[in-house]
N, C-alpha and C positions, 0 to 999 in steps of 0.2 A: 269160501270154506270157513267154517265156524272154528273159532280159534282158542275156544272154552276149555276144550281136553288139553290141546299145546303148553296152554299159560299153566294151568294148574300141573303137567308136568316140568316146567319149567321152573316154577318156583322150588319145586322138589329134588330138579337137577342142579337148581342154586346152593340150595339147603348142602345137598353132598357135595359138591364145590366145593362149600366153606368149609366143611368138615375132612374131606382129602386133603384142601391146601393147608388147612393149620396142621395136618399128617405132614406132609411134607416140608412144611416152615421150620418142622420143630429136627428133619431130617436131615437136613439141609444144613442147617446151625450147626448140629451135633454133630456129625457122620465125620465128617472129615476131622473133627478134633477128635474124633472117641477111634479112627482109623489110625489114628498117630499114635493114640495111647499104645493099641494092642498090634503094632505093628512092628518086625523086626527093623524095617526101612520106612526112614520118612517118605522116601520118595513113594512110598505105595499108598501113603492117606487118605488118596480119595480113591481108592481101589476100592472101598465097599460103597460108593454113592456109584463110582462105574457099574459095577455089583446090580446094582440097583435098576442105573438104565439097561443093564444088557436084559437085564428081566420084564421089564418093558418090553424091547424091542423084541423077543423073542418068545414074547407074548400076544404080542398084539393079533397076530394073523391067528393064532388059537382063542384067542378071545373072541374075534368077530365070527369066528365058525359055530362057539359055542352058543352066541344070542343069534345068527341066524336060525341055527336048527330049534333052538328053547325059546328065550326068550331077552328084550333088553336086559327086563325087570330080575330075573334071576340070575344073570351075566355080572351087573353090578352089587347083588348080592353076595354073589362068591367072590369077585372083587376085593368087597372090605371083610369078607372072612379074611382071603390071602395078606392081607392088608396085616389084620390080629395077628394071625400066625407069624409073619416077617417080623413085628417087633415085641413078640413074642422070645422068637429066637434070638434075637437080638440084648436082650436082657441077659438069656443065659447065658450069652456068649461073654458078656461083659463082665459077669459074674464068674465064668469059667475061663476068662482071659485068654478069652480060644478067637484068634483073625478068624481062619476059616470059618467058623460057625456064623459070627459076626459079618462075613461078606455072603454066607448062606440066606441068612433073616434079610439082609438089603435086597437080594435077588427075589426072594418075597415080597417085600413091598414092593417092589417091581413090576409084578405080576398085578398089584392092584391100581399100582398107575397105570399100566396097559387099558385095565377096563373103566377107570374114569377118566383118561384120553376120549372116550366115544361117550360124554356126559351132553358134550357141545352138537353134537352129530345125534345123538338121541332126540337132543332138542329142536334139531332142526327139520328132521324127519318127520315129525308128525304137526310143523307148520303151515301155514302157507306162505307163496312167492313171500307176499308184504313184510308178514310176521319174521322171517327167517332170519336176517341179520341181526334186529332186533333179539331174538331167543336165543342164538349163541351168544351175543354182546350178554346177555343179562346170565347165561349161566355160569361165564366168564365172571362176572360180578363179583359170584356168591369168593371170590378169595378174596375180596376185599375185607373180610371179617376173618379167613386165615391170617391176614399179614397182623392183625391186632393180638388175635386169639393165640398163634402159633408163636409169635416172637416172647408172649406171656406166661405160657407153660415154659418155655424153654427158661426164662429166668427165675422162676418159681418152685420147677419141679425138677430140673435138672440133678441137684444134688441131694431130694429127699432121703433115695436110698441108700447114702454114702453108709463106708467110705470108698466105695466102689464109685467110681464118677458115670457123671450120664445116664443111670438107670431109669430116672423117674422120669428124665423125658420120652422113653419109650413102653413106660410105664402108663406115660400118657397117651402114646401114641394107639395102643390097647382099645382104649377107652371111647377114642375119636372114630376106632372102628367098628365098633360095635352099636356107637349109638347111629350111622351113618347106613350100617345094616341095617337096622329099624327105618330109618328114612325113607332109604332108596325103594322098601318093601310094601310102598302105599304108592310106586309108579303106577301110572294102567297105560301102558303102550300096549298095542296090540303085535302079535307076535306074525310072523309071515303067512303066508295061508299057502296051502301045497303047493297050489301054481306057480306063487310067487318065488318061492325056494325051488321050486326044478326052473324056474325061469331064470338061467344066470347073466340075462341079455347079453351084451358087446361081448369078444376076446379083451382079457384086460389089457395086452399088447395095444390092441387099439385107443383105448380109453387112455394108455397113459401117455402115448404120444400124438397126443392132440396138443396143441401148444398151451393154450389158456389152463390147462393141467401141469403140464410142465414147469409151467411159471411157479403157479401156486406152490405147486409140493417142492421146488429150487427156493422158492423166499423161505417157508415155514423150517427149511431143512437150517438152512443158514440163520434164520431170528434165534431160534431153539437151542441150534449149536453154539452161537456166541451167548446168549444168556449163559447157557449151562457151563461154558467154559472160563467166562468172569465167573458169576455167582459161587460156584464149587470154589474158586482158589481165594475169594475173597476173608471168609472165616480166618483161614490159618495163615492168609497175611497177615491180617490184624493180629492176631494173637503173636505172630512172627515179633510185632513193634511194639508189644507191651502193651498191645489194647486187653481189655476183659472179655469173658464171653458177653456182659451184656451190651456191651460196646458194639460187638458185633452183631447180637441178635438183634438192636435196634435199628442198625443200619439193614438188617435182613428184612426186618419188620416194615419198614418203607419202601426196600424192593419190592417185596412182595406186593405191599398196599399199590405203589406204582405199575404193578403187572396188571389186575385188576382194576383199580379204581374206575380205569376210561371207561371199561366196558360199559358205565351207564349210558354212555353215549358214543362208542365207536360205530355201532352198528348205524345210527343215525346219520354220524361224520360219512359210511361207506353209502348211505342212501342219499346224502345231498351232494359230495365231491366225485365220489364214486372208487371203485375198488382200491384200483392203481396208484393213485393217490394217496389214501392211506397207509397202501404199502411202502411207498416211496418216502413218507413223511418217516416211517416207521425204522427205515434205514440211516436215515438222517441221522434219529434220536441214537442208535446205535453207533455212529460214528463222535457221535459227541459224548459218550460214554469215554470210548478210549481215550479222548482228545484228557476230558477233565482228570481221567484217572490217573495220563501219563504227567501230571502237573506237580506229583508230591504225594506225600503219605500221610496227611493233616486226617485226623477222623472226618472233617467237610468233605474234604474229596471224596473218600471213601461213600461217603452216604449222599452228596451230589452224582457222583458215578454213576450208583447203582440205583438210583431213581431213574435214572435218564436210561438203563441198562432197561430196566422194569418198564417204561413207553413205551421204548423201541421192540420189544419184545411183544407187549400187547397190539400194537399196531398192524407189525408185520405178520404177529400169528394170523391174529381173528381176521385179519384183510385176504392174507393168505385162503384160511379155511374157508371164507366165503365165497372166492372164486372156485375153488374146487367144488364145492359142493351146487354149485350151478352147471355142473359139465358131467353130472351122471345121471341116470335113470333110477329111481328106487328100486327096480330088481339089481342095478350095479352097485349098489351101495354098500352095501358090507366088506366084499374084494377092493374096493377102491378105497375108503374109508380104513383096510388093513393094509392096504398096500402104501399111503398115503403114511401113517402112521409108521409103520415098518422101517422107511424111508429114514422118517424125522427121529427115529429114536434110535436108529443105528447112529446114526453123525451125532448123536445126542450122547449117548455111548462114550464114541471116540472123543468126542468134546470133553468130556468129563475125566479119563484118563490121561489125556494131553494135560488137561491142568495143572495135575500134580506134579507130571515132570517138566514140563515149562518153569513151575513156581521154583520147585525144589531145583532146577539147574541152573535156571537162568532169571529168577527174580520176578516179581508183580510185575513191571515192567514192561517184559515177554511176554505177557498173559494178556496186555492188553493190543500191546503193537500186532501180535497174531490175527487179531479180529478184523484188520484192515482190508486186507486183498480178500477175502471173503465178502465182506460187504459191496467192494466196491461191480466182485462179479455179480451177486445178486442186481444190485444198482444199473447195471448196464443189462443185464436181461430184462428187468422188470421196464426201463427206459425202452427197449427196443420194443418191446409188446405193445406197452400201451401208445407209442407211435405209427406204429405198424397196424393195430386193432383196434384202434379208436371206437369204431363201432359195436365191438366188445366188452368196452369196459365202459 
């Protein structure tokens, strides 16, 4: 297979990569301090980043409906519209000191994280066997210039609009959408051909309990959830102990860069060790996350943490999404690929609202000890499988 059309959309799917994750860097940073501001209850801060994932998650399976019947290419076009519009709303919410409005706009960019979830899955669809790991690892990549980009706007533009706080970072967040709508608007995937859309091969019942599926979409659900449930309560710790925002957005700035950076070479790490392996490695990094964080509240921990947060996270995602995406047929791609997704962003969801009341009742502390028996079931599923299927993986 000629792999000329792949690469050159892959470099495209990098490009919107970096331009969603410095969206979401500068989200991330701000949401849960800007939820505190406009919020009657601390405990609800990170209700508008919850906000956010539920809009994902309840997007996703309408997102993959709308690029099978149209297209990839106009799927993630209305993506980073929805994108504009969310921190759009967002603005005026902060300006009109309206929560509700403000958890309205996060459930927007919700919706355009749903459809740059299926950036890696784009990429991998129009690969070949060889290329495929490699083209998720590298579209994975492109946030490696979010963690730079995104932690920079958040220190820079954050307070242009004052004295309303937070507005210019969603001011910015505007800006990253629109020019990412231009981007994504020079993909050439080709879209399904009739057949292929009345063809919806497998029952997805089948498809999802085949075990080597099972696995994947159990690790990806768990890397996800614990990311999202350290990273969300991280900001408003820090701020909790007299750190600064930029304090925090630099610590953000190297998670993030640790989410991504591997990608140059996970895909490689999953072709010469092999899947399970990486996932397994990827769980490790996650348990050493909690270990460091539960050490003390020193800014090193905090940003040793979540580097180790940001591995673990890469590892076990894109390990994850490589096995799954070898265990369906391209007419079952879209249902499984939402279904798959659906999954990870529900627990991603819950992950994210646990945060806030974990933080606010029970301390940093809680937030990291939670992350434990989760890991240790993915660890023991993932250890069964690939003892059990050795010729699988």
């Amino acid at each position: 297979m000629d792999d000329s059309r792949a690469k050159r959309n892959t470099r495209l799917l990098a490009a919107g990569q970096a331009l969603y994750g410095s969206n979401v860097a500068i989200l991330v940073t701000l949401s849960g301090l800007a939820g505190g501001y406009l919020s009657p209850d601390p405990a609800y801060a990170t209700l508008p980043i919850s906000a956010m994932v539920v809009g994902t998650a309840a997007s996703t399976v309408p997102a993959s409906l709308f690029m099978r019947h149209t297209s990839r290419r106009r799927g993630f076009m209305a993506g980073a519209a929805c994108g504009v519009l969310g921190a759009s709303l967002a603005m005026s919410a902060l300006f009109g000191h309206s929560f509700a409005l403000f958890c309205a706009g996060m459930f927007m960019c919700g919706i355009y994280q749903a459809f740059a979830g299926y950036y890696r899955f784009a990429a991998a669809d129009t690969a070949s066997d060889a290329f495929r790991p490699r083209a998720i690892s590298l579209v994975m990549a492109g946030g490696v210039v979010a963690a730079f980009v995104g932690a920079q706007l958040v220190a820079q533009t954050s307070e242009w609009l004052g004295p309303v706080p937070f507005v210019g970072g969603y001011a910015s967040c505007i800006v990253l959408g629109f020019i990412a709508f231009a981007v994504l608007s020079f993909l050439d995937i080709p879209p399904l051909g009739h057949d292929e859309r009345a063809d919806s091969g497998r029952p997805l019942r089948e498809i999802l309990t085949q075990r080597p599926v099972m696995v994947a979409i159990a690790c990806a659900m768990v890397g996800y959830g614990i990311m999202t449930l350290v990273m969300t309560a991280t900001p408003i710790a820090m701020i909790a102990h007299d750190y600064t925002i930029t304090d925090a957005a630099v610590v953000i700035q190297w998670h993030i860069f640790a989410m991504f950076a591997p990608s140059f070479f996970t895909g490689n790490l999953i072709v010469r060790f092999g899947v399970m392996k990486v996932i397994g490695a990827g769980l490790l990094l996650l348990v050493g996350c909690g270990i460091v964080a539960l050490g003390g509240m020193e800014w090193s921990r905090f940003l040793v943490a979540l580097v180790l947060l940001g591995l673990g996270w890469n590892f076990t995602f894109i390990g994850a999404t490589t096995l799954l995406t070898n265990w369906y047929a391209p007419a079952e791609q879209n249902k499984v690929q939402a279904a798959n997704d659906l999954m990870v962003f529900a627990t991603v969801a819950v992950a994210s609202f646990a945060s806030g009341g974990l933080l606010n009742g029970f301390g940093w502390q809680a937030v990291n000890i939670a992350l434990f028996p989760f890991v240790v079931v993915a660890g023991a599923l993932a250890l069964w499988f690939a003892v059990k299927h050795r010729s699988l993986v």
